[in-house]
C-alpha positions as CSV (number, residue, x, y, z in Angstrom):
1,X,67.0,16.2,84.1
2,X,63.7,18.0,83.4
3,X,64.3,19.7,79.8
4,X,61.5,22.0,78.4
5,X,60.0,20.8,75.7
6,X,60.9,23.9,73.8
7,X,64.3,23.7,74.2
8,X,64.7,19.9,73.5
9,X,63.1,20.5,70.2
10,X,65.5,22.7,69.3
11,X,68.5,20.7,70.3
12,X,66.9,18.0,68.2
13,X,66.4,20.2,65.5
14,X,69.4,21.5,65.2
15,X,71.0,17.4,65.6
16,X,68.9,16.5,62.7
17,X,70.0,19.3,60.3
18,X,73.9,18.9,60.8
19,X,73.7,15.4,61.5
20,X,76.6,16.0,64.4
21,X,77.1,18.3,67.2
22,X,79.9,19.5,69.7
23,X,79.6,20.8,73.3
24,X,82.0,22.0,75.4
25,X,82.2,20.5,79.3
26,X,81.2,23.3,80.9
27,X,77.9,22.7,83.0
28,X,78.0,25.9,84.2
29,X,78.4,27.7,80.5
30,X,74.8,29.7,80.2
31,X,74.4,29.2,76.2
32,X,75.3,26.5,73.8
33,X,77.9,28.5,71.1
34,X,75.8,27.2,68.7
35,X,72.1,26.4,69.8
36,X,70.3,29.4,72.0
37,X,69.6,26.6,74.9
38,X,71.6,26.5,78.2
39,X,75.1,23.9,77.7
40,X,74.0,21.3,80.5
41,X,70.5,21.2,78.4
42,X,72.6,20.1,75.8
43,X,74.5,17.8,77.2
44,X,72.1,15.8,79.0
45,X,69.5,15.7,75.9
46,X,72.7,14.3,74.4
47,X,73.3,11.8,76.8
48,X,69.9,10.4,77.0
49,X,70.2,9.8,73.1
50,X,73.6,8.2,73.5
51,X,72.1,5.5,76.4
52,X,69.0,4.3,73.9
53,X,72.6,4.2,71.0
54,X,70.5,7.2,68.9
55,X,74.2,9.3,68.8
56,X,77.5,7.9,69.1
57,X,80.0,10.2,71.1
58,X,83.3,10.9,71.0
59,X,85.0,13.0,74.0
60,X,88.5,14.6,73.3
61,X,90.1,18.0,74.7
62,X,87.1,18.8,77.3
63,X,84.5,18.7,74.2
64,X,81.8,16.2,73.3
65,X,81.3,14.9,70.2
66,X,77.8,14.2,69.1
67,X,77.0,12.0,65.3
68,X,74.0,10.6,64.9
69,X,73.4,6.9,63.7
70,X,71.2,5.7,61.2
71,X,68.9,4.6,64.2
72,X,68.9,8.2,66.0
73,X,68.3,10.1,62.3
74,X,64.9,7.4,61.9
75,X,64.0,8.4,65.3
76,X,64.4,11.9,65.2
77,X,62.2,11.8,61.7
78,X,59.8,10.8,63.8
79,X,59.6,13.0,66.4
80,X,60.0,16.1,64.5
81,X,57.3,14.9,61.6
82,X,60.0,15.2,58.7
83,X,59.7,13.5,55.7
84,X,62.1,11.0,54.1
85,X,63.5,12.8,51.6
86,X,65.2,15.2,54.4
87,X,69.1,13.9,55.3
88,X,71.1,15.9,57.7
89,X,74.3,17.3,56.1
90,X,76.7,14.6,56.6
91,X,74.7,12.0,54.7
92,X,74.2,14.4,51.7
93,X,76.3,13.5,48.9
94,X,78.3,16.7,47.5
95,X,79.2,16.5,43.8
96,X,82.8,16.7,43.2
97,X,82.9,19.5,40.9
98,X,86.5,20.8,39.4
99,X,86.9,17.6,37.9
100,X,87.7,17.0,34.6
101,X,88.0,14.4,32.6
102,X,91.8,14.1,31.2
103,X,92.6,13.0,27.6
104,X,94.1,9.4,27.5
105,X,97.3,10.7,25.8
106,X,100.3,12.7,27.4
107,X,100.4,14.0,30.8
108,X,100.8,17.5,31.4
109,X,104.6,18.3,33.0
110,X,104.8,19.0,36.8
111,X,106.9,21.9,37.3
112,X,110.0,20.8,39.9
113,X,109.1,17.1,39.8
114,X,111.3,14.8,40.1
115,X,110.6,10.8,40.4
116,X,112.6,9.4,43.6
117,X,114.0,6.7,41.7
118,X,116.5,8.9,39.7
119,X,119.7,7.8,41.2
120,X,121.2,11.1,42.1
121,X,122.6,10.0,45.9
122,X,119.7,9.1,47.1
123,X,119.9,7.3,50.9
124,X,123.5,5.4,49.2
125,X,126.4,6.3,47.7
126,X,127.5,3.5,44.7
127,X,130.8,3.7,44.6
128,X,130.2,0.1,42.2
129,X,131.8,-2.4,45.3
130,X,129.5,-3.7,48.0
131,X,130.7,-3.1,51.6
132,X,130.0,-5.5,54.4
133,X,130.5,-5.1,57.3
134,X,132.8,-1.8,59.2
135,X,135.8,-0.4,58.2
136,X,139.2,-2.5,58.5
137,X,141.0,-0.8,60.9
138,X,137.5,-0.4,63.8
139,X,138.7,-2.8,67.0
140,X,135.5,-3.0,69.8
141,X,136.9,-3.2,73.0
142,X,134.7,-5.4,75.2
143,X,136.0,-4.6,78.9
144,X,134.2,-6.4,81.6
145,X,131.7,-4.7,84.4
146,X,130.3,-2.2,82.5
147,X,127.2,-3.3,82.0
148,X,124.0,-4.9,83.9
149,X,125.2,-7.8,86.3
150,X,128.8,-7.3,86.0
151,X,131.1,-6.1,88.4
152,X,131.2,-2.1,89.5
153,X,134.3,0.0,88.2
154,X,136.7,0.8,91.3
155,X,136.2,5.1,91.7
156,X,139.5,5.4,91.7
């Protein structure tokens, strides 16, 4: 499909910056929710990147997935003339702030916890004996035919 070069730029664009992208499958959808380019546009500038392995995709509940691999990001830093030191957002590293370093001593009490292992009824009863085995007065009663390859019950 014929994709103006305009719009193709911006698809790539907006690929590079995220580093993923999602389109619904709807062909006849008039605008990408998130890129100002008609859906199918979209779609097929995907596909073309998928077949030379640029994007990996992932469909699921009518929507494509679109991430790019480390192949696809070197290609589009080519051919939108960006420098190495621009990542798209999924390969930036975020610093894990909120963090802080605990003292090595006591830990602070959990309000309500309660380790599993505590004993209180937990899945058995000990009653101190072991039981194997049912109780002493349970009888099974195996009657033939009611089963697969035995005989049918008379309807009586």
């Amino acid at each position: 499909m014929l994709i103006p070069t305009e719009n193709r730029k911006k698809i790539y664009q907006y690929l590079f910056q995220e580093g993923v992208l999602v389109a619904k499958k709807d062909f006849n959808l008039p605008r990408h929710r998130d890129i100002n380019v008609p859906n199918l546009q979209v779609i097929k500038a995907m596909q073309s990147l998928e077949s030379r392995e640029l994007v990996k995709t992932q469909f699921s509940w009518q929507f494509y997935y679109y991430s790019l691999t480390d192949k696809g990001i070197e290609y589009l830093r080519k051919y939108l003339h960006l420098p190495v030191e621009i990542v798209p957002r999924t390969h930036i590293k975020t610093a894990k702030t909120g963090l802080r370093p605990r003292p090595e001593g006591e830990r602070p009490q959990r309000d309500g916890y309660r380790p599993r292992g505590d004993g209180e009824g937990y899945r058995r009863r000990d009653t101190g004996e072991k039981k194997d085995g049912p109780a002493g007065d349970f009888r099974p009663e195996f009657r033939g035919g009611v089963g697969r390859g035995g005989p049918r019950p008379s309807a009586e």
